[in-house]
C-alpha positions in Angstrom: 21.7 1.2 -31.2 18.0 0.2 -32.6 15.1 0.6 -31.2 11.5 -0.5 -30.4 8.1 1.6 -31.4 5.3 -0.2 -30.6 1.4 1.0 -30.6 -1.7 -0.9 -29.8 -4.7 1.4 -31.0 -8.0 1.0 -30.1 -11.5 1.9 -30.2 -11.4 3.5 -27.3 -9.5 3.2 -23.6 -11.3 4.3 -20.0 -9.3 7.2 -18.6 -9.2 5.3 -15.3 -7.6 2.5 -17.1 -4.5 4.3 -19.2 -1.5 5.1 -16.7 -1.5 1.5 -15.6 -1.8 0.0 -18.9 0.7 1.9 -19.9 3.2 0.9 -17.2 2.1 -2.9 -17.3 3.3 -2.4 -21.3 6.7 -1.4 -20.4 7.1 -3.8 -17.7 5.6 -7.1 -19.7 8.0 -5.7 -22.8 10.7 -5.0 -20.9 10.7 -8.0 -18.4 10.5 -10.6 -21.4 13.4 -8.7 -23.1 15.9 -8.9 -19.7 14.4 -12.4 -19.2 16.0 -13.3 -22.6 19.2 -11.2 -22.1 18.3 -8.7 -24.3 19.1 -5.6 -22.3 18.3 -1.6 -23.0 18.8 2.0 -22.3 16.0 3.0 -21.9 11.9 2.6 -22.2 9.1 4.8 -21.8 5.4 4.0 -22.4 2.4 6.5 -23.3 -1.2 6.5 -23.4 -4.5 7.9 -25.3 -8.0 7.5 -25.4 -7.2 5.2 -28.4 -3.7 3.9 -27.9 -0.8 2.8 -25.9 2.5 3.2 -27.4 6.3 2.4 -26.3 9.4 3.0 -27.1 12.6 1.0 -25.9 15.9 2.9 -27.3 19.3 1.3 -27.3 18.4 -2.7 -27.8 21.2 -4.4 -29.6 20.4 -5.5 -32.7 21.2 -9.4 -32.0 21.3 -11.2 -28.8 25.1 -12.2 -27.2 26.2 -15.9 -28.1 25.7 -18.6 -25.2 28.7 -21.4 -24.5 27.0 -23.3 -21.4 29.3 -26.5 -20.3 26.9 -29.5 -18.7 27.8 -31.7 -16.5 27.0 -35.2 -17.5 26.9 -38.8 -15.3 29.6 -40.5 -14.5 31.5 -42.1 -17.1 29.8 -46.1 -17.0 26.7 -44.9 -15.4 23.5 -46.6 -16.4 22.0 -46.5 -20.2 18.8 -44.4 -18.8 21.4 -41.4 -17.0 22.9 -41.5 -20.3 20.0 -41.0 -22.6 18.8 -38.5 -20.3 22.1 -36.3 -20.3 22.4 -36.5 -24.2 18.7 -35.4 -25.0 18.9 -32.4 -21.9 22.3 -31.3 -23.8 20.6 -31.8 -27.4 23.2 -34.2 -28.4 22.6 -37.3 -30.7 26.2 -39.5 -29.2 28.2 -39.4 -26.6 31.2 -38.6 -29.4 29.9 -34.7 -29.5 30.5 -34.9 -25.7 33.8 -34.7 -23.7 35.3 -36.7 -20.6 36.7 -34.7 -17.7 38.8 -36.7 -15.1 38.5 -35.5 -11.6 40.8 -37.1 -8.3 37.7 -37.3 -6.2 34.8 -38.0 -8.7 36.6 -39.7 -11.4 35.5 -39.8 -15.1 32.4 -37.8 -16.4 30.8 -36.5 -18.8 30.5 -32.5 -20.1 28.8 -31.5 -22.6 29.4 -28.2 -24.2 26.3 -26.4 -25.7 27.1 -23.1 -27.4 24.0 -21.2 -28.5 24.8 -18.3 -31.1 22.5 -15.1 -30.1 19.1 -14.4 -31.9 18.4 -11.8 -33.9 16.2 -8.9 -31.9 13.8 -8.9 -34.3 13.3 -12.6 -34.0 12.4 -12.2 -30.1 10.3 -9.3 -30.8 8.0 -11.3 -32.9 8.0 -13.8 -30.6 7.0 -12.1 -26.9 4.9 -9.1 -28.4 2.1 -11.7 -29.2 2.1 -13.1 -26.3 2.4 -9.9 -24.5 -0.5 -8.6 -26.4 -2.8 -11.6 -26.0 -2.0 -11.8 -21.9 -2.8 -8.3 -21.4 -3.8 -8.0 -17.7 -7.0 -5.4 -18.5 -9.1 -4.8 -15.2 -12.4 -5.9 -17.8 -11.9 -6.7 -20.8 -14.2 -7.5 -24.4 -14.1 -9.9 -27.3 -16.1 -8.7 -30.5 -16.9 -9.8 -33.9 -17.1 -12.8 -35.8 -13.7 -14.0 -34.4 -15.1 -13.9 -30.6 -16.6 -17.0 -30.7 -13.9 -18.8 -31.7 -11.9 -20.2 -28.6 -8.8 -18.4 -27.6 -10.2 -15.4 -29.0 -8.3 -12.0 -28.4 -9.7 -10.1 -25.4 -8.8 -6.4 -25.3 -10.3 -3.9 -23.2 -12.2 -2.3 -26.5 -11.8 -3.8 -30.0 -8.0 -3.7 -31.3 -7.6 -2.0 -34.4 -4.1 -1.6 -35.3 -1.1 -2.4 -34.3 2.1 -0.5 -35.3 5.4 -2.2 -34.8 8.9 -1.6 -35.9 12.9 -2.2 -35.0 16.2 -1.0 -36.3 18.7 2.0 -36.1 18.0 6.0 -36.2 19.9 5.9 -39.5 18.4 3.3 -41.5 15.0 2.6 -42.1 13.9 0.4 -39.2 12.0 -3.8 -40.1 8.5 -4.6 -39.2 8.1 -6.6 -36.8 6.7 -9.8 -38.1 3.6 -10.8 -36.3 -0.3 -11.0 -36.3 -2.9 -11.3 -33.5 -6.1 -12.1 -34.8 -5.8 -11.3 -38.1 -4.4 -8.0 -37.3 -0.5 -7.8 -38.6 1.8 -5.5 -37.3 3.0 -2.8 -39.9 3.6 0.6 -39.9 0.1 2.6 -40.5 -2.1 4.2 -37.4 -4.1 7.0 -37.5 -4.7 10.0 -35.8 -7.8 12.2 -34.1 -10.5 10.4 -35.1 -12.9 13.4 -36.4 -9.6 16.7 -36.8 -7.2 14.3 -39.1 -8.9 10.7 -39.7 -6.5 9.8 -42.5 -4.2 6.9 -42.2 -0.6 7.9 -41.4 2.7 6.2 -42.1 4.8 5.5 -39.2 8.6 4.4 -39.2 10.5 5.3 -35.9 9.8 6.7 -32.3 10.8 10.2 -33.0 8.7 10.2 -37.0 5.8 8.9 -34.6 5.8 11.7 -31.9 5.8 14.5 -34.8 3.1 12.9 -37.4 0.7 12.3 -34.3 1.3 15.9 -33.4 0.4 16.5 -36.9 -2.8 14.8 -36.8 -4.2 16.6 -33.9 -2.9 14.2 -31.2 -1.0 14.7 -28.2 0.4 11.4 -27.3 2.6 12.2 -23.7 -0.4 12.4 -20.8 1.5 14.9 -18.6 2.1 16.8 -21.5 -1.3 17.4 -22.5 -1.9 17.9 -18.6 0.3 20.5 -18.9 -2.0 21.9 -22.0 -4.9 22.1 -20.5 -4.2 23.3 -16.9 -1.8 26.2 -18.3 -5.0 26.7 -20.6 -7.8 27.0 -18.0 -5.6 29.2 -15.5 -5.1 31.7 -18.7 -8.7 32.2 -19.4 -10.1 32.5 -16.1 -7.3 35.0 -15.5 -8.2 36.8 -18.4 -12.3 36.9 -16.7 -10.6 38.0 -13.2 -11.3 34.4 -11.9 -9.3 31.7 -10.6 -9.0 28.0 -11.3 -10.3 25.7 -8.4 -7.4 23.4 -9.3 -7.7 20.3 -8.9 -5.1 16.9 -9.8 -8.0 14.0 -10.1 -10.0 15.8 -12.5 -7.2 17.1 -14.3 -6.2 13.6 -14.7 -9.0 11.9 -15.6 -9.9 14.9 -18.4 -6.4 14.3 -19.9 -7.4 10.7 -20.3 -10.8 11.8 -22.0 -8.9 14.0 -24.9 -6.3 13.7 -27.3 -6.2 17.4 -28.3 -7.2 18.7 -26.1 -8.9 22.6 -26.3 -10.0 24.2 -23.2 -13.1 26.9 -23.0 -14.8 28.9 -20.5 -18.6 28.3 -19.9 -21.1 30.2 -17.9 -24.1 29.6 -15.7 -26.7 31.8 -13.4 -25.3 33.4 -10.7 -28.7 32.4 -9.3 -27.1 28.9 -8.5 -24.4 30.2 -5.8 -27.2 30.2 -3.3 -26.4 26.3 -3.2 -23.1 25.3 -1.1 -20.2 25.3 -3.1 -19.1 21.9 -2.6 -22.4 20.9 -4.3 -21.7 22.9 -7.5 -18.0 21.7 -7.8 -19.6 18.4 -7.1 -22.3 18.2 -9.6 -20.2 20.0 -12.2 -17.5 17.8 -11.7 -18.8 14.7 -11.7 -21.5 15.2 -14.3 -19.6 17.4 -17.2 -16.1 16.7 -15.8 -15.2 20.7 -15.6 -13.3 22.5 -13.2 -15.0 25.4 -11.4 -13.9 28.8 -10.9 -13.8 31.2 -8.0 -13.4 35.4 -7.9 -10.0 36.4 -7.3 -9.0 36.6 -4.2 -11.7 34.9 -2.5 -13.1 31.8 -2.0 -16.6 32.5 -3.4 -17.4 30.9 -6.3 -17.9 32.2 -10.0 -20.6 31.1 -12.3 -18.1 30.1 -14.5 -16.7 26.8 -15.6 -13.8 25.3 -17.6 -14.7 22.5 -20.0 -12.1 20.5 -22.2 -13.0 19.9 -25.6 -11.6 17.0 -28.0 -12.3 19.5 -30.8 -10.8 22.8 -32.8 -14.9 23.7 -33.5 -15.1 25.9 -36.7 -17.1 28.1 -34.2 -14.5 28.4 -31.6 -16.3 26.2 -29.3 -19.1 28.3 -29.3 -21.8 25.4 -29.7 -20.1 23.2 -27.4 -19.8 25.7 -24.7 -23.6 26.2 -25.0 -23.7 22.3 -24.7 -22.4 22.3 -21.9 -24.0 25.3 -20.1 -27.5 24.0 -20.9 -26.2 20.1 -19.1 -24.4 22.5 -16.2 -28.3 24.6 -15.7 -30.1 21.3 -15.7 -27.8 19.5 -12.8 -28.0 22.7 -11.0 -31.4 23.1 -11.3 -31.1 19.1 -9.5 -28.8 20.1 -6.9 -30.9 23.5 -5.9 -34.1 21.0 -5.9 -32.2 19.1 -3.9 -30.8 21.7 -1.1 -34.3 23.1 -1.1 -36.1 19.9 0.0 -33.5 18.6 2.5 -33.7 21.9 4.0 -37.3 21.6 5.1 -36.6 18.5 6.8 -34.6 18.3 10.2 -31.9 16.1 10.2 -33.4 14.0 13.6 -36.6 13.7 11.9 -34.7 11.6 9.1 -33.2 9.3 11.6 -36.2 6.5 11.3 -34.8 6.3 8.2 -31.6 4.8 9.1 -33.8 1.8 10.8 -34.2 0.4 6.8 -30.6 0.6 5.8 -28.2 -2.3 6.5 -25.2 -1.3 7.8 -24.2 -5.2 7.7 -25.6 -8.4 7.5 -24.0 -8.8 10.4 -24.0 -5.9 12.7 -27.2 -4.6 11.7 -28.6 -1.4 10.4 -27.4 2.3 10.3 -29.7 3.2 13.3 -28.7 0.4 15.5 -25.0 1.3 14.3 -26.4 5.3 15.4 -27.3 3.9 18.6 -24.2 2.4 19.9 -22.3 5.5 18.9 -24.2 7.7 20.5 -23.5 5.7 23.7 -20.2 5.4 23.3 -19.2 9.0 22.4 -21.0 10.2 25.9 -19.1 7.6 27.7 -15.7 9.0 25.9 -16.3 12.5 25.8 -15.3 13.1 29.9 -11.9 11.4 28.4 -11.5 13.4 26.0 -12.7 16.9 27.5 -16.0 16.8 25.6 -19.5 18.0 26.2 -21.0 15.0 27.0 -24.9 16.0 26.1 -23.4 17.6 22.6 -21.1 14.5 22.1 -24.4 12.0 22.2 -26.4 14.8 20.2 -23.6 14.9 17.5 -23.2 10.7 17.1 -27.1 10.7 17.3 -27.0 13.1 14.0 -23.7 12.2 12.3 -25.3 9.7 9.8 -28.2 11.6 9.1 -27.5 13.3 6.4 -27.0 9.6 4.1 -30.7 9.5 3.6 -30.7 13.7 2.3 -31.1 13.8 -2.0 -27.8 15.5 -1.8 -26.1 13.1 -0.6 -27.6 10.8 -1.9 -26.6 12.1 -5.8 -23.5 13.2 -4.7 -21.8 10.3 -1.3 -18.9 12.8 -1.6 -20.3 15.1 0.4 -21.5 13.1 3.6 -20.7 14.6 6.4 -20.1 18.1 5.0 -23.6 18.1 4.0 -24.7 17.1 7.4 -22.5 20.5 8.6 -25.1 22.8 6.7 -28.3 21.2 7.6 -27.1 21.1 11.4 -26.3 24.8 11.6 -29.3 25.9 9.6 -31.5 24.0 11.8 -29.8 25.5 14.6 -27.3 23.0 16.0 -24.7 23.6 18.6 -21.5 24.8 16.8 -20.0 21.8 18.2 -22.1 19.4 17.2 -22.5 20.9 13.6 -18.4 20.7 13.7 -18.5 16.6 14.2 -21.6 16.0 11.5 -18.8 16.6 9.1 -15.3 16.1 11.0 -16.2 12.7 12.8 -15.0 10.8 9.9 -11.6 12.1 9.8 -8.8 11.6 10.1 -9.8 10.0 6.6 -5.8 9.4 5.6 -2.2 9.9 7.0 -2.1 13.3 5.2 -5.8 14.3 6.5 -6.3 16.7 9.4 -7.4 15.4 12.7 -10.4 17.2 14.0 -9.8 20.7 16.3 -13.3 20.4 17.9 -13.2 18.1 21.1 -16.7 17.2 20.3 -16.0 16.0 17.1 -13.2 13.8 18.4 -15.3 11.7 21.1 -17.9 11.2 18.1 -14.7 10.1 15.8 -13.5 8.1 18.3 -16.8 6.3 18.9 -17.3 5.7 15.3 -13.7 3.9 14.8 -13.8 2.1 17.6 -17.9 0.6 16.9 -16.5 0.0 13.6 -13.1 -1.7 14.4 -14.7 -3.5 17.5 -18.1 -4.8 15.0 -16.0 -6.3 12.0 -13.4 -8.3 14.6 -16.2 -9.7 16.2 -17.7 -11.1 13.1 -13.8 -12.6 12.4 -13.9 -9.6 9.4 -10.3 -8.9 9.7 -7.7 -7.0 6.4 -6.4 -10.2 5.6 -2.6 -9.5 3.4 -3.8 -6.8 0.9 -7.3 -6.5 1.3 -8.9 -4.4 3.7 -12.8 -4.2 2.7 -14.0 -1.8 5.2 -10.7 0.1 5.5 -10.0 -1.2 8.7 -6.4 -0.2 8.7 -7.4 3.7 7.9 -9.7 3.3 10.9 -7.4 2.1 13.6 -4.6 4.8 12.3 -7.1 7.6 12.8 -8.0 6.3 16.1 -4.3 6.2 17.1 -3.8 9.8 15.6 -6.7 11.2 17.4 -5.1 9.6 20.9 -1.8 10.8 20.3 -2.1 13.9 18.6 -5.0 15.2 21.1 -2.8 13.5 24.0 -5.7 11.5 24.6 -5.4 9.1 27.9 -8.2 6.2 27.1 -7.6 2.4 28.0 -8.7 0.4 24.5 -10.0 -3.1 26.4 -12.6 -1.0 28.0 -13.9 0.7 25.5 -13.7 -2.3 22.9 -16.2 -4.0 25.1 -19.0 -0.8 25.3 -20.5 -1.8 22.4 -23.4 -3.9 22.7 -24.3 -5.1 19.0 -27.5 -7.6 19.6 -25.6 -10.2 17.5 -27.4 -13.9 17.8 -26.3 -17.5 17.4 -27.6 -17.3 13.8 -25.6 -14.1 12.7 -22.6 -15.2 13.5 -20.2 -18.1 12.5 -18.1 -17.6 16.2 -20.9 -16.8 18.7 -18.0 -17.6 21.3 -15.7 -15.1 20.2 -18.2 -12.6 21.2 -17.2 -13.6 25.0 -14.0 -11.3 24.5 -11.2 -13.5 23.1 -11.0 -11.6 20.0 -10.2 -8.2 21.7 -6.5 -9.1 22.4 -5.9 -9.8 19.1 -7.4 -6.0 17.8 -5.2 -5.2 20.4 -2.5 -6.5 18.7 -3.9 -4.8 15.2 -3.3 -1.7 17.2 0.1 -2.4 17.7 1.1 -3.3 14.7 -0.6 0.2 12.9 1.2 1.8 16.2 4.6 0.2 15.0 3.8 1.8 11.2 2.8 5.9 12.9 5.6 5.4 14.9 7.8 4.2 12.6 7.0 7.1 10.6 7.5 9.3 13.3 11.1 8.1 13.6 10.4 5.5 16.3 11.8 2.1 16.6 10.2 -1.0 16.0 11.7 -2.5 18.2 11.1 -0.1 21.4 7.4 -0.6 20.3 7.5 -4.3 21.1 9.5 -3.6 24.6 6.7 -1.5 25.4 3.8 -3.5 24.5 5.0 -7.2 25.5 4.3 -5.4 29.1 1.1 -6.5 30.2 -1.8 -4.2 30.0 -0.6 -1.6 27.7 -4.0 -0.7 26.1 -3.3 3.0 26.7 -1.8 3.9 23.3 -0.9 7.3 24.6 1.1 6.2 27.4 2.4 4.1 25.2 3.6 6.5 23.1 5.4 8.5 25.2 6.7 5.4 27.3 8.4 4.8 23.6 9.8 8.3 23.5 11.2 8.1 27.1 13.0 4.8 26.3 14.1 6.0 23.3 16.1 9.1 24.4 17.4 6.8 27.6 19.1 4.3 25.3 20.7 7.1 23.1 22.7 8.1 26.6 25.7 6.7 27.8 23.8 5.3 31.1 21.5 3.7 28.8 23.2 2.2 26.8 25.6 0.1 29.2 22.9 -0.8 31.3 21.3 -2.3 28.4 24.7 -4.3 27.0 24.3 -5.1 31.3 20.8 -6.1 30.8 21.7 -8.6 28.1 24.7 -9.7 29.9 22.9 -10.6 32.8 19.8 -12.0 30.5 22.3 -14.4 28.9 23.9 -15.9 31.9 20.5 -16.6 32.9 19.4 -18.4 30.1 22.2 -20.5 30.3 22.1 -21.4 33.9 18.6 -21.8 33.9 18.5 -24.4 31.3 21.8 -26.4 32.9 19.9 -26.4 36.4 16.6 -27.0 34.8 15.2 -24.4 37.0 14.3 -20.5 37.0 16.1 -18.0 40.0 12.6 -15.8 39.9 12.8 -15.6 44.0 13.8 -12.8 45.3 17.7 -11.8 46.1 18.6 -12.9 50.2 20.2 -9.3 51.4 22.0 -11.1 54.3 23.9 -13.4 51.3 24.6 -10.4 49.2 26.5 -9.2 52.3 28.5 -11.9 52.5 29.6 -11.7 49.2 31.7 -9.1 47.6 31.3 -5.5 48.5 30.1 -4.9 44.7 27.7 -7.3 45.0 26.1 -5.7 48.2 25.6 -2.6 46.4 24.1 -3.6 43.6 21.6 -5.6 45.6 20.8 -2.6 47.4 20.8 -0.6 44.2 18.1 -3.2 42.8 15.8 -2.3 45.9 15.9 1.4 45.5 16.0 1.9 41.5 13.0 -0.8 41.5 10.7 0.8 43.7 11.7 4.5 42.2 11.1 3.1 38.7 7.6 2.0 39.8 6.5 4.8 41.8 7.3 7.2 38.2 5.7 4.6 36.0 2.7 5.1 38.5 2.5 8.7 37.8 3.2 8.3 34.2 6.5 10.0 34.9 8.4 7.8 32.3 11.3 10.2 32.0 11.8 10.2 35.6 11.4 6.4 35.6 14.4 6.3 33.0 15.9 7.9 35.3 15.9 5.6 38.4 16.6 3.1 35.8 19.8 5.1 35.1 21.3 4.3 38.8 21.9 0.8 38.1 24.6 1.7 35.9 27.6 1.9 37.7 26.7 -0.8 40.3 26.0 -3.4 37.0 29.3 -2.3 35.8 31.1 -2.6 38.9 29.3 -6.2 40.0 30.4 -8.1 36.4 34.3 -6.4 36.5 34.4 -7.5 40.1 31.9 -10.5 40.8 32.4 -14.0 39.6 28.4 -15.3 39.3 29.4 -19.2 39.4 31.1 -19.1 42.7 31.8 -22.2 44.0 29.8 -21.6 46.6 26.4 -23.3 46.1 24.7 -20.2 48.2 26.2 -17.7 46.4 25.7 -18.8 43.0 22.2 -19.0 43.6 21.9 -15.8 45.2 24.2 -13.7 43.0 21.7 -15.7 39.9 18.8 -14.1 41.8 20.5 -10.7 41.6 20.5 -10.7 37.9 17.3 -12.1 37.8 16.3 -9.1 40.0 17.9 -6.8 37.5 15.4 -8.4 35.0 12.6 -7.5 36.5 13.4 -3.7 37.4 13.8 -3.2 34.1 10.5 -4.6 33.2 9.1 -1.4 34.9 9.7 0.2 31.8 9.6 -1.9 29.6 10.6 -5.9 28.1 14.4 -5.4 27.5 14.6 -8.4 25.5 12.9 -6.9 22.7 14.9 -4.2 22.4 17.5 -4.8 19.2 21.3 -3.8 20.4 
């Protein structure tokens, strides 16, 4: 079966930007191929600095033949049906169509259309254009002399060759015949621009792979991944070090190189005086090198890796000096840096929040300081926090934004704001939340041990969660600016995983944010009425832990279509409770019992036009059938049990009371007839189920629940 090569090369593509070129290739290639009902084996796309390349193995050489029959109008039908039918067919008279004769419709037209297939090539030609011209690049350029012209080619650096080809493994394989801009598609590229500049001639996937190899250029990403982390760990073993791994970096140097050649540079072990997390930063992110650490330990080494795009005469001997005199200078930043921040207290810096602007909005980083502050005293009894440390450690938890080291490097909020705060002498505790309040940052992130640290967390999720709904700042599908969503699932982590009893409605309404008439679009909201719906934003993350967690959907909405559940812990476990009742025996009959009664109800209800909410007569129940008397009396006692165990958060035990009614519902719908012809009766046995209802309400809206 033949197959596709295809490579775009260019001056030069943003590492950030190649894995999802690449796949937006393949699937733009691949889509308009199916579309057309050209199908493959197989397709896999690749990316460079300077390319993107793909291959699609087993595409048949010609597209299948199409026989389509049309239906037409009726035989006799108007002149303009007619016309219409024979140019949608493509005919020229109705003598190229035939008449079918059916017993209900009569006489009519068909047309039969029989397309052959199209050669491969032919639809190649056709979509790879197109393809090339649509190309959904995150920012894209137009250049030269061409650029002004309109329709111009945009590309995300100038295009400067395209290689394209189609056929068989055993015969030599057909350009594909297109241009864009002047550029035609053929069968030259080149490879490393400075090791082997010279033009090479390209005819199938497999030819390509081996002559770009040739030329000094890797062209599978993981592969030269691979290269250059197998690479680094090799030479810092050989110095006794480790490699400080790590996958972004790794990632984004692949996308920097096409050969790629790793060596091992040195700086002054004068330097590890500064925090490590400021030397892996500022090496990192200024000279894109991985740092290195001794053996064993988790001290660092003044050592670095760097990846070169070169095989230097030298052996990499001028680069690596290169590099070390950049690495000395940025270090020589960073120690500036920890030196000055260091003779500065962190509380002294606060003034300095005054002038930043948190949001237009909600005002600046010190009033935003403020309100936490407030709020993590007010939490930290709930949460089994000092409260004195709690305040101290919101008042200094933004502090550290206006250091120079966090300022160069915003990675390191927080941790920085850990190292000032125990140097100056803060409370463990406190020093603990400077750089642990912000998680948990994502589902895989830690939740903070230090109960200090959690009220401050807390304080800072809820201010922020509470501050954009009142402005009406709400994730809206897709988007979620200010990472709402990341901010209500760490608040629902902290809660539940530090079994964390805290109603939300009173604490959304701590925070005092000063907004005016002229801030805000909705001053009314501000009254309250957007806190039920954050409430419902934290039912809906809820839903997604849960969900996660193993937990039912649907046993989430029981539980929250109760009112006043605003306690997410309680919620949580009055989730788990109901759970394991409804996966017993007991629970589940009571449930198909529940809906029986439920759906009687419903349909009584709306035939008398009238609800049975009153409550059950005890003296008619014991007129009625014996069944009937004991379920009335069963109602009573399970009821009150069930509420007395939802009152000490006893939701087992409330399951539990829940778990009498069993039998008696069983026995009263084999036994009891609800539409008795007694008018009294009826009524009274409708209140009965009615009753049943609403014990089960102590636990939880049975109507939600799926089964």
């Amino acid at each position: 079966m033949p197959d596709l090569l295809l490579e775009l090369r260019s001056e030069e593509i943003p590492a950030r930007m190649q894995r999802r070129a690449a796949e937006d290739l393949k699937k733009l290639v691949t889509d308009a191929l199916v579309e057309r009902g050209f199908l493959y084996d197989g397709a896999k796309a690749f990316a460079t600095p300077r390319r993107l390349a793909l291959h699609v193995a087993g595409l048949p050489a010609r597209g299948k033949d199409v026989r389509e029959e049309r239906k037409g109008p009726r035989v006799g039908a108007p002149d303009g049906a007619v016309q219409g039918f024979l140019k949608g067919a493509g005919l020229t008279s109705l003598d190229q169509a035939t008449i079918v004769s059916d017993p209900k419709k009569g006489e009519f037209y068909v047309a039969v259309i029989e397309k052959p297939g199209r050669d491969t090539l032919d639809v190649l030609a056709e979509i790879l254009p197109q393809i090339i011209r649509s190309f959904p690049w995150p920012k894209s350029m137009r250049w030269g002399a061409a650029s002004a012209q309109p329709g111009a080619l945009r590309w995300v650096r100038p295009l400067q060759s395209i290689v394209a080809t189609f056929g068989p493994e055993t015969e030599t394989p057909d350009v594909v015949p297109f241009s864009v801009d002047g550029i035609a598609a053929g069968t030259t590229t080149y490879g490393h621009r400075f090791l082997a500049p010279e033009a090479i001639e390209v005819r199938r996937f497999d030819d390509y792979v081996a002559a770009l190899e040739r030329a000094k250029v890797v062209l599978d990403a993981d592969r030269r991944k691979d290269i250059i982390l197998h690479d680094a760990r090799d030479l810092a073993f050989a110095r006794g070090l480790e490699l400080v791994e790590d996958e972004g970096l790794l990632e984004e140097v692949a996308g920097l190189v096409e050969w790629p050649v790793v060596l091992l540079g040195t700086f002054d072990a004068a330097f590890l005086d500064i925090p490590a997390e400021a030397i892996r930063a500022t090496i990192r992110a200024n000279q894109k090198c991985f740092v290195l650490r001794e053996a064993g330990s988790d001290r660092l080494a003044p050592a670095f890796i760097l990846t070169s795009n070169l095989v230097a005469s030298d052996g990499g001997l001028a680069i690596t000096a290169g590099n070390e005199r950049v690495v000395r200078a940025r270090l020589s930043d960073a120690k500036f840096f920890w030196e000055t921040d260091k003779a500065i207290k962190l509380e002294d810096r606060l003034p300095k929040l005054d002038t930043i602007v948190f949001h237009e909005k909600l005002g600046t980083q010190g009033a935003r300081v403020e309100r936490i502050a407030a709020l993590a005293r007010e939490l930290a009894p709930r949460v089994g926090a000092d409260a004195d440390l709690a305040e101290r450690a919101a008042r200094l938890a933004k502090a550290d934004l206006v250091t120079e080291m966090v300022g160069e490097f915003p990675e390191l909020q927080g941790l920085m704001g850990r190292k000032y705060a125990a140097l100056q002498g803060e409370h463990e505790s406190v020093a603990a939340a400077l750089e642990e309040h912000y998680k948990p940052v994502g589902p895989s992130d830690r939740v903070p041990a230090d109960l200090v640290a959690v009220a401050v967390a807390l304080a800072d999720k809820l201010d922020t969660l509470v501050g954009f709904w009142a402005i009406d700042e709400k994730p809206t599908g897709s988007k979620d600016p200010y990472a709402l969503r990341r901010a209500a699932l760490g608040v629902i982590r902290l809660i539940s995983e530090r079994q964390i009893k805290l109603p939300l409605i009173k604490y959304f309404g701590t925070a005092d944010f000063g907004l005016s008439q002229k801030s805000v679009a909705a001053p009314e909201r501000l009254e309250g009425d957007y806190l039920p719906d954050l409430l419902a934003f934290f039912a809906d993350r809820l839903k997604v832990y849960l969900r996660d967690q193993g937990a039912r959907h649907d046993l989430i909405d029981a539980v929250f279509a109760l009112p006043g559940q605003d306690d997410l812990l309680m919620v949580v476990r009055r989730v788990e409770a109901l759970g394991k009742f409804l996966e017993t025996d007991d629970g589940k009959n009571l449930l198909a019992g529940y809906k029986r009664a439920a759906n009687i109800l419903r349909i009584e209800e709306k035939k008398d036009g009238r609800s049975y909410e009153a409550a059950p007569d005890a003296a008619l129940a014991a007129r009625g059938e014996p069944e009937e008397r004991t379920l009335s009396d069963a109602l009573v006692a399970a009821r009150a049990a069930a509420s007395a165990a939802v009152e000490r958060e006893d939701f087992a035990g409330a399951m539990q009371a829940l778990s009498t009614l069993r039998a008696p519902v069983d026995a009263f719908f084999e036994k009891v007839t609800v539409n008795s012809d007694d008018p009294a009766l009826r009524e009274n046995r409708l209140a009965l189920l009615n009753a049943l209802r609403a014990a089960t309400r102590e636990v939880a809206d049975f109507s939600r629940i799926e089964g």
